[in-house]
Backbone as CSV, one residue per row, in Angstrom:
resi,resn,N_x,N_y,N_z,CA_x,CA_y,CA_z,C_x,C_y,C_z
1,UNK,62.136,-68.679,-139.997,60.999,-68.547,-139.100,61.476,-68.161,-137.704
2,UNK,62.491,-68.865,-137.622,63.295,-68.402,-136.239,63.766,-66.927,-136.237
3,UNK,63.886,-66.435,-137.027,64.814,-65.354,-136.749,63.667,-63.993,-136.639
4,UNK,62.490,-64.426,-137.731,61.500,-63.927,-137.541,60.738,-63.703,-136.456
5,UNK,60.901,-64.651,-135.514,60.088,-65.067,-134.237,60.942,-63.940,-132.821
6,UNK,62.233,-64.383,-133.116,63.518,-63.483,-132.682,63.017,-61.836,-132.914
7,UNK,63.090,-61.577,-134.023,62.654,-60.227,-134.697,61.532,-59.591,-133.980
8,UNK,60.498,-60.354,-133.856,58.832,-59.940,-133.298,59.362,-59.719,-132.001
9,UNK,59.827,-60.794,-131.141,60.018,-60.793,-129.883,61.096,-59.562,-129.832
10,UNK,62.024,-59.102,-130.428,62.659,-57.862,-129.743,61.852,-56.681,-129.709
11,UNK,61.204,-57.018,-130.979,60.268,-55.341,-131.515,59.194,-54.874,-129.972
12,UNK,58.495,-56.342,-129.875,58.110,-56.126,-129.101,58.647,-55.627,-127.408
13,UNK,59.665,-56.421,-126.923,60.282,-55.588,-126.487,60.707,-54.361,-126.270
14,UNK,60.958,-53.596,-127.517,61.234,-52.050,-127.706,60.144,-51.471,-127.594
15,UNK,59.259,-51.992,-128.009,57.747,-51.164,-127.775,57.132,-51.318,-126.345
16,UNK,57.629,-51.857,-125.874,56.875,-52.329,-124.614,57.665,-51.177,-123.622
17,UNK,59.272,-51.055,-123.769,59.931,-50.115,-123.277,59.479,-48.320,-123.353
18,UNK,59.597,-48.563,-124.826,58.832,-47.016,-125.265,57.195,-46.665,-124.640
19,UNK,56.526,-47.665,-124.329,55.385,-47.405,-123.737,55.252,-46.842,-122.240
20,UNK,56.692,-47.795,-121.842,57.048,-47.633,-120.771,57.353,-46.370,-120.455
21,UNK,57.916,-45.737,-121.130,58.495,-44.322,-120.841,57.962,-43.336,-120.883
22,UNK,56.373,-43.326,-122.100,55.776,-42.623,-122.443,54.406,-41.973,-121.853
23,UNK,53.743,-43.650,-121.447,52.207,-43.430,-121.176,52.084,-43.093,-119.859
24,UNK,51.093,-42.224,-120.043,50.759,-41.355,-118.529,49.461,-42.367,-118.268
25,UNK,49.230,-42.918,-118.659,47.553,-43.855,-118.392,47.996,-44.874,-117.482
26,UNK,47.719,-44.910,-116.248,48.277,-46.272,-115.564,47.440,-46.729,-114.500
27,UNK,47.788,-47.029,-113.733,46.766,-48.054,-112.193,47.361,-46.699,-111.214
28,UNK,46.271,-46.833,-110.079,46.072,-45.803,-109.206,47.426,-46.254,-108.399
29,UNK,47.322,-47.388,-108.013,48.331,-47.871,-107.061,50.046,-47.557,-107.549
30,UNK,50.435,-47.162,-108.931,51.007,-46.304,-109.527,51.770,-45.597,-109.049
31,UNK,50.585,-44.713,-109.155,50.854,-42.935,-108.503,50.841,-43.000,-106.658
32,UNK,50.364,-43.770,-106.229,49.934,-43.885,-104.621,51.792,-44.625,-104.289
33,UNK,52.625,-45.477,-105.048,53.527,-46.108,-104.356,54.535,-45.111,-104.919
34,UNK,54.687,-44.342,-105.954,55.699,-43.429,-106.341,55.513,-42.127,-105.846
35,UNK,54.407,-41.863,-105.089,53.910,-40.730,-104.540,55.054,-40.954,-103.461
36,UNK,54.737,-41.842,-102.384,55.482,-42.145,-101.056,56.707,-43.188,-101.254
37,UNK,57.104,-43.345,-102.727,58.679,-42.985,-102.593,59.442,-42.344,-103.020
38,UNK,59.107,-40.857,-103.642,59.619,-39.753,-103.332,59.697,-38.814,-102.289
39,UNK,58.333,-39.207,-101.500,58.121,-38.386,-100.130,59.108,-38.810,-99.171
40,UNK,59.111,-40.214,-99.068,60.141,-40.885,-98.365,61.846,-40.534,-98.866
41,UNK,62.363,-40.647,-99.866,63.565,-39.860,-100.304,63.788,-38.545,-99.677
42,UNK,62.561,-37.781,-100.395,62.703,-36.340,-99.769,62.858,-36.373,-98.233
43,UNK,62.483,-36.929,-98.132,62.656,-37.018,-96.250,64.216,-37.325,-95.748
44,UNK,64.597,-38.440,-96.348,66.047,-38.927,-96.181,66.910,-37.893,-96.639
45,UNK,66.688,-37.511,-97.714,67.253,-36.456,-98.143,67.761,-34.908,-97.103
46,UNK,66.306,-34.797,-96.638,66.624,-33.455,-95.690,67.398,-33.804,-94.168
47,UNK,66.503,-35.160,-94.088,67.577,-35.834,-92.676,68.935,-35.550,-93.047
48,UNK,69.428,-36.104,-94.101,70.556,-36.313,-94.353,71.421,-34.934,-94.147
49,UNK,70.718,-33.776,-94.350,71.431,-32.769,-95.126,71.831,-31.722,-93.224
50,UNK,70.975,-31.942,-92.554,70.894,-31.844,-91.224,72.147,-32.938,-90.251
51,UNK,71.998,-33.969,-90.599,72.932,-34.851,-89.956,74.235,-34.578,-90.358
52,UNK,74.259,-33.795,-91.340,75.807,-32.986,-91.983,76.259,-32.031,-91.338
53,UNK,75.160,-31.412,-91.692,75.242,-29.619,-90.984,75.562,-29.475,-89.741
54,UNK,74.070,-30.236,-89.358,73.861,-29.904,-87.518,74.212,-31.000,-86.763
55,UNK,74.508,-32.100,-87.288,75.150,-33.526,-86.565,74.138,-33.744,-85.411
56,UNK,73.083,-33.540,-85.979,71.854,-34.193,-85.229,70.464,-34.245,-85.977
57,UNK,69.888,-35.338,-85.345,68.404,-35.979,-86.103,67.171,-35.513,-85.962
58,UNK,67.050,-34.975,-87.189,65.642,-34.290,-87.043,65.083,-34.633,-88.345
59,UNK,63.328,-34.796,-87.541,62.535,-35.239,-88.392,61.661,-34.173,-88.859
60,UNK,62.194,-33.822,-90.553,61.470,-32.469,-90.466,59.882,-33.195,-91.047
61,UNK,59.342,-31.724,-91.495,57.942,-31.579,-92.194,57.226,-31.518,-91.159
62,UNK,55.964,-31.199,-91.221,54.945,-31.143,-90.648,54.613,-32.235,-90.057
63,UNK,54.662,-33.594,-90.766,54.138,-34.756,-90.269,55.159,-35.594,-89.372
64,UNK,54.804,-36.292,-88.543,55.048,-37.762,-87.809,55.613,-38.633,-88.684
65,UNK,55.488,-39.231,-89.708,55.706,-39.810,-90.587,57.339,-39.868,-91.575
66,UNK,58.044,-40.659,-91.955,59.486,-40.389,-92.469,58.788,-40.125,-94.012
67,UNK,58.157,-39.022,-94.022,57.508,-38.782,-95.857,57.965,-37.428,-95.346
68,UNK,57.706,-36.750,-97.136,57.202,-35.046,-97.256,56.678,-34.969,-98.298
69,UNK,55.469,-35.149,-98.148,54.738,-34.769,-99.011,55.033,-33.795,-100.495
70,UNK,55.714,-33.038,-99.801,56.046,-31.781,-101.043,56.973,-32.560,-101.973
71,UNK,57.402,-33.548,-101.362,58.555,-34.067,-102.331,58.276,-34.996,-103.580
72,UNK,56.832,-35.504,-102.809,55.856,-36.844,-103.567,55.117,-36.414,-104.275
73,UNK,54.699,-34.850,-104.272,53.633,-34.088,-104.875,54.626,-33.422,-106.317
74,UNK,55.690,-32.855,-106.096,56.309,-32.436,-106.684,57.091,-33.489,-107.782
75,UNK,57.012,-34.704,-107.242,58.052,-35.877,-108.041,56.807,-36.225,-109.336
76,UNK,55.725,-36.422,-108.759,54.547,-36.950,-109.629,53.983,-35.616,-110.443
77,UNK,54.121,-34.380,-110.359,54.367,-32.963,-110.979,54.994,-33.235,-111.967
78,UNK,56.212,-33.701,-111.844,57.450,-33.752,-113.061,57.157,-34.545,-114.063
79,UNK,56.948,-35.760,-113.055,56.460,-36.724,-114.027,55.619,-36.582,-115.593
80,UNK,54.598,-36.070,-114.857,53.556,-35.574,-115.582,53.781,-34.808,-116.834
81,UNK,54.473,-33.712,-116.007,54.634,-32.573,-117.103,55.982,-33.100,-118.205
82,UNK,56.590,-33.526,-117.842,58.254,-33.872,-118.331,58.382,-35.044,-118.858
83,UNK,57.522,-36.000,-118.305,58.459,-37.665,-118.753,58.662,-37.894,-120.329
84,UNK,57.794,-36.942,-121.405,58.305,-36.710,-122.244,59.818,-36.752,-122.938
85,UNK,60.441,-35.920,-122.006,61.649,-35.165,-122.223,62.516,-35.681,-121.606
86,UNK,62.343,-37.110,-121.502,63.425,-37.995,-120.398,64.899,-38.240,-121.413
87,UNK,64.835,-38.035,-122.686,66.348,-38.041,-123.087,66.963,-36.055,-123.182
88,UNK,66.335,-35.487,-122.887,66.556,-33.679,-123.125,66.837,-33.577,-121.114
89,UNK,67.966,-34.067,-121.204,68.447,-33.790,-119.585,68.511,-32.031,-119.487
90,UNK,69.330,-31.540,-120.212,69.344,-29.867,-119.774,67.383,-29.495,-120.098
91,UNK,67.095,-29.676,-120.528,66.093,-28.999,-120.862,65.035,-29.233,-119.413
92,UNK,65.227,-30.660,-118.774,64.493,-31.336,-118.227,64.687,-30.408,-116.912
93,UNK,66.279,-30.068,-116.392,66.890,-29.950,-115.248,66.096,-28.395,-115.147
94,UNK,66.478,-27.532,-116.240,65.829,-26.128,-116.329,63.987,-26.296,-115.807
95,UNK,63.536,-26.872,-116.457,62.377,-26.781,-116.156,61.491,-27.552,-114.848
96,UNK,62.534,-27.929,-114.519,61.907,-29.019,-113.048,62.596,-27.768,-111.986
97,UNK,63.911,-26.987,-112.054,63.799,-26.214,-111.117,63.201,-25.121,-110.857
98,UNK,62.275,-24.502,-112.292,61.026,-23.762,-112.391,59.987,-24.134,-111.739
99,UNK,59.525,-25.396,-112.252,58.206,-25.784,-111.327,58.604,-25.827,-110.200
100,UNK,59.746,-26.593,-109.397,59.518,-27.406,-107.975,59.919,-26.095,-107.179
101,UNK,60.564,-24.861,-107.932,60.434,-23.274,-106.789,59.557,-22.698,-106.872
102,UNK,58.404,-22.643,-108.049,56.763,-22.548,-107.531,56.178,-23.442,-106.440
103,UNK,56.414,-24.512,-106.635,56.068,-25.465,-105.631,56.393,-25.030,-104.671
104,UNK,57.567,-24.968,-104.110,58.360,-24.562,-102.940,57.800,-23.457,-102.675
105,UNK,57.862,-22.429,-102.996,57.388,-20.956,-103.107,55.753,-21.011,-101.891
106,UNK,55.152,-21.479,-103.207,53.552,-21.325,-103.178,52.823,-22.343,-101.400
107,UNK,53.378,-23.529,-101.483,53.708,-24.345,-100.214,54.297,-23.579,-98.967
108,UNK,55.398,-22.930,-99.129,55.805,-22.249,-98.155,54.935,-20.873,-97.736
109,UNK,54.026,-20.465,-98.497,53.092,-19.590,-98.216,51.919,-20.128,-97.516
110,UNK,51.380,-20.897,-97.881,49.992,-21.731,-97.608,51.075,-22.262,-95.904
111,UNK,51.663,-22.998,-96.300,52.487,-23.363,-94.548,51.595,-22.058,-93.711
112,UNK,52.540,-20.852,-93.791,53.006,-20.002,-93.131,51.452,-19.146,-92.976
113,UNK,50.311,-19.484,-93.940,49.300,-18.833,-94.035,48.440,-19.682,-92.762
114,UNK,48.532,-20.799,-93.133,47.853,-22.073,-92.330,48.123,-21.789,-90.465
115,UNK,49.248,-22.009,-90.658,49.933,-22.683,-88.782,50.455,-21.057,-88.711
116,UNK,51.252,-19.884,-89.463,51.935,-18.997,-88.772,53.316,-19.142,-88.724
117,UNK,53.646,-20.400,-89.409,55.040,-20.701,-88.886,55.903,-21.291,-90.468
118,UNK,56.761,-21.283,-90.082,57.955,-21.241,-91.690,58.476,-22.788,-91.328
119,UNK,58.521,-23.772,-92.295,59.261,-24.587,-92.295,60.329,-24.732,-92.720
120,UNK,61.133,-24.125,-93.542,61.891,-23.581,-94.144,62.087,-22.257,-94.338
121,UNK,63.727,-21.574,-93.780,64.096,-20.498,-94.443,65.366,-20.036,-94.889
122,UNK,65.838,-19.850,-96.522,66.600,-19.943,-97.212,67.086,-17.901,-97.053
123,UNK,66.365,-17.047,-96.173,67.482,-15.951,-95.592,68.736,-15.717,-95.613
124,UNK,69.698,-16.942,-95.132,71.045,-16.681,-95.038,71.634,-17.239,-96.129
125,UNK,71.068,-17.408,-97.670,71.324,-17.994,-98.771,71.164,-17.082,-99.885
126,UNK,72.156,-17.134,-100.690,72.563,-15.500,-101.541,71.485,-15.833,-102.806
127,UNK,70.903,-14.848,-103.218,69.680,-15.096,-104.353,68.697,-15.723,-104.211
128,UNK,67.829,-15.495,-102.659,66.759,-15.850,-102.331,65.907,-14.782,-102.287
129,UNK,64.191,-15.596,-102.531,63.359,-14.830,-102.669,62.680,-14.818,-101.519
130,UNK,62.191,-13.867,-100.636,61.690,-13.806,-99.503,61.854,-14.641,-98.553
131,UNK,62.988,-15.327,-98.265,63.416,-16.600,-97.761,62.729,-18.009,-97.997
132,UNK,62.098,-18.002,-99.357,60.868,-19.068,-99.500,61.667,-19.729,-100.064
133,UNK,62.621,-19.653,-101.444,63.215,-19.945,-102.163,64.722,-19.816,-102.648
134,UNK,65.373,-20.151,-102.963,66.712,-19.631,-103.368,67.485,-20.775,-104.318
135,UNK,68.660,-19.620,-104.802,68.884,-20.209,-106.194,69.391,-21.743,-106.106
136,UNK,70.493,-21.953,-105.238,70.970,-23.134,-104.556,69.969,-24.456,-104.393
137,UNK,68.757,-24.298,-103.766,67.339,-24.877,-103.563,67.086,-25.104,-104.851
138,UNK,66.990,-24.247,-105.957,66.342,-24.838,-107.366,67.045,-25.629,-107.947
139,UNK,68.713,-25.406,-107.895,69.887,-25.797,-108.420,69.539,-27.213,-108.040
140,UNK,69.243,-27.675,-106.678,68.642,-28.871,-106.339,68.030,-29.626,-106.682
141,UNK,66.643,-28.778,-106.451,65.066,-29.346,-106.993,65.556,-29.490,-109.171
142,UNK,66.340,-28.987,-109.168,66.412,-28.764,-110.763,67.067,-30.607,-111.022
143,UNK,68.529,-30.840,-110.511,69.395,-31.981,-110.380,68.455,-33.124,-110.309
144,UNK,67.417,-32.782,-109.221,66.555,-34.141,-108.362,65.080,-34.252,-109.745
145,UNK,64.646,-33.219,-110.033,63.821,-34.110,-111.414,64.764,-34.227,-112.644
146,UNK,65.734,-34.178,-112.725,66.620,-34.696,-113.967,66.276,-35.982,-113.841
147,UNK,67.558,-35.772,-112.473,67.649,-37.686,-111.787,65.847,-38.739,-111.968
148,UNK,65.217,-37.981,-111.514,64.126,-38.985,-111.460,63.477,-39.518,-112.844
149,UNK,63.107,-38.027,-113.584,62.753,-38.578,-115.028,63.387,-39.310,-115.749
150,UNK,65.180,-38.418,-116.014,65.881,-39.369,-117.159,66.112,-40.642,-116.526
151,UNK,66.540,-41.156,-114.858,67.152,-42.299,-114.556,66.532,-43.166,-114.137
152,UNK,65.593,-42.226,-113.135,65.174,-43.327,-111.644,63.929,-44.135,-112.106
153,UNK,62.909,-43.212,-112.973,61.730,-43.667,-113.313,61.911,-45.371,-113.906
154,UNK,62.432,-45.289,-114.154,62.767,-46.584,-115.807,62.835,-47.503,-114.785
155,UNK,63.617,-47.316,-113.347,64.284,-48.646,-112.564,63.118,-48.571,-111.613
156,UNK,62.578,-47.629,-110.926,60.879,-47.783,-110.661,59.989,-48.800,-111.448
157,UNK,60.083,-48.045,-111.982,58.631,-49.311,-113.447,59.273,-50.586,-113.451
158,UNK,60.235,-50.895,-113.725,60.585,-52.465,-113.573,60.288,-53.170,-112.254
159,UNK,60.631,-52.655,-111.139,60.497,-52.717,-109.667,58.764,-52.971,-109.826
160,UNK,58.135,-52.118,-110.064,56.777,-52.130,-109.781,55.881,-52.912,-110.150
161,UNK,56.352,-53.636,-111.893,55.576,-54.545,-112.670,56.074,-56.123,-111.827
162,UNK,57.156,-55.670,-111.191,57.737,-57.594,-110.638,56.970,-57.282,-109.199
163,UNK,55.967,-56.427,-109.004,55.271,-56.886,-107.784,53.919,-56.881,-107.846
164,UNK,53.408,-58.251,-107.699,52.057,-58.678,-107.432,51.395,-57.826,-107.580
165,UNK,50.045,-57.405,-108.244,48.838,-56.268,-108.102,48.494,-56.380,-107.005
166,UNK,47.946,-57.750,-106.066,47.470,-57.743,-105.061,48.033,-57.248,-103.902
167,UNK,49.587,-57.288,-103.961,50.568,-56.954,-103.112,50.940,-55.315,-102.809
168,UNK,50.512,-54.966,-104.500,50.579,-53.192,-104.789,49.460,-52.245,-103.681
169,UNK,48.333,-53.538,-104.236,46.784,-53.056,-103.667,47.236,-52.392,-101.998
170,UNK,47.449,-53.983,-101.450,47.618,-53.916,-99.932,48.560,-53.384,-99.487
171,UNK,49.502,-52.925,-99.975,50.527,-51.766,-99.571,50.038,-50.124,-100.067
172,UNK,49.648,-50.105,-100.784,48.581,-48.679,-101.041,47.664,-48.347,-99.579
173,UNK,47.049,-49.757,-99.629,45.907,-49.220,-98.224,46.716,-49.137,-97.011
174,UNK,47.846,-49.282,-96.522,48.512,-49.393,-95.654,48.849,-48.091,-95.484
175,UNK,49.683,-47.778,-96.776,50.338,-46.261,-96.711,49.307,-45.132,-96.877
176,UNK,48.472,-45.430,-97.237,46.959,-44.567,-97.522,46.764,-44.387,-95.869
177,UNK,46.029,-45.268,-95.333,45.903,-44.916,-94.162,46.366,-44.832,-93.093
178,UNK,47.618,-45.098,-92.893,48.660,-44.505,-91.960,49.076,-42.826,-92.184
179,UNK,48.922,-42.247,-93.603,49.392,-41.294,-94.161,48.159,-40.562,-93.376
180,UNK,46.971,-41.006,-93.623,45.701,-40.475,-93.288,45.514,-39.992,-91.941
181,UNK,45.936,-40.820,-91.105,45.780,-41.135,-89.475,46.590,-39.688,-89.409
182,UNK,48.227,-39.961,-89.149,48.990,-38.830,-89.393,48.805,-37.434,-89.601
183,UNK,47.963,-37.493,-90.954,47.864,-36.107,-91.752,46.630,-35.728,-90.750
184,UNK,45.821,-36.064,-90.245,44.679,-35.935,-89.389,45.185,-35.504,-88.076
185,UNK,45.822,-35.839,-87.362,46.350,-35.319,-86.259,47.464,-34.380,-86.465
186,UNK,48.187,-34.193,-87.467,48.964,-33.803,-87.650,48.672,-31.936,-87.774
187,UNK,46.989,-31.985,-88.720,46.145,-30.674,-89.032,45.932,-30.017,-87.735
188,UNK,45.680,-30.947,-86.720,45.641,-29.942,-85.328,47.211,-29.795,-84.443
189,UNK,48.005,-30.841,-84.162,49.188,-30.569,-83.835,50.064,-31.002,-84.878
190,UNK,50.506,-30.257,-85.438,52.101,-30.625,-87.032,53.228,-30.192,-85.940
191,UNK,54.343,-31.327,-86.543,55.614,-31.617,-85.836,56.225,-29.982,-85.718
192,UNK,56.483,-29.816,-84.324,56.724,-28.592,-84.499,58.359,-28.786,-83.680
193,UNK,58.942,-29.202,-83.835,60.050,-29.688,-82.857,61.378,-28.603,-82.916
194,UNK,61.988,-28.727,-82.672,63.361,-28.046,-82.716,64.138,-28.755,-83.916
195,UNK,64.628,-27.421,-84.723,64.971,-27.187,-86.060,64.281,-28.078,-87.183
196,UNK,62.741,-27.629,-86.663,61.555,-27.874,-87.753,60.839,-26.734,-88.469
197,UNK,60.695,-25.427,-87.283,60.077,-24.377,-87.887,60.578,-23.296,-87.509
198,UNK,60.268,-22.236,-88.441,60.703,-20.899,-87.682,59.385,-20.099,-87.130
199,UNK,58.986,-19.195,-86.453,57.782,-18.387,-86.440,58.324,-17.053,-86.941
């Protein structure tokens, strides 16, 4: 009876994992806290890549805020389309640097359509497309939804179920409307600072 009891309790376990990996059906607060911590990465990320280069701190994107949107929009993109394919790493890497250089692409147009001005330009980078995109950039965006689907997701979801719903709730409305405030002022003046945009 014991071993039986043992038995149920792992199965269940495994199923609870596999659900884990699988189901796209979830709570809003979900998508709202994995939204803005990829935006937030992406952000660290580009800081980072600047504090290398240019050995100085800049807060890119459009917004006030340590997010980028494109990064949170694009992470929950993958998700979507891919989490499927979280043990098919090559397959995963190929096709996340397809989407996220449409992304990139299509974003960097609407930017440049919107304000006039380039937030990015990949020009002095060999196998770029109109300076929107380039191969190096996908090679990236390709690495960064590997990482998230096959690895990061799994240690997310554990993180997320050991925190309170109520706690999820009230950190959603926080980042909701700070994001809001921001993105609102941001539509009439966006961070336009030195080595943020090009015109």
């Amino acid at each position: 009876c014991g071993m039986e009891t043992s038995c149920s309790g792992h199965a269940k376990s495994m199923k609870t994992k596999s659900d884990i990996l699988h189901s796209t059906v979830r709570a809003f607060d979900f998508y709202v806290l994995l939204f803005f911590l990829i935006s937030f990465a992406g952000w660290l990320w580009e800081v980072a890549i600047y504090l290398v280069t240019e050995h100085a701190w800049i807060n890119r994107g459009i917004y006030l805020g340590p997010y980028l949107p494109i990064y949170g929009a694009g992470g929950l993109l993958l998700w979507f389309l891919f989490h499927r394919l979280h043990e098919k790493k090559l397959l995963t890497f190929l096709l996340s640097a397809a989407v996220c250089s449409v992304v990139e692409y299509v974003t960097s147009v609407f930017l440049e359509w919107k304000w006039d001005m380039r937030w990015w330009d990949y020009s002095e980078f060999p196998l770029n497309l109109n300076g929107r995109i380039c191969l190096l950039g996908a090679v990236c965006l390709g690495l960064g939804g590997m990482l998230l689907n096959c690895y990061l997701m799994p240690a997310y979801m554990r993180i997320y179920h050991k925190i309170p719903p109520r706690q999820r709730r009230i950190l959603c409305g926080i980042l909701l409307l700070i994001f809001v405030l921001d993105a609102t002022y941001c539509a009439v003046s966006p961070n336009r600072g030195h080595g943020i945009a090009w015109h």
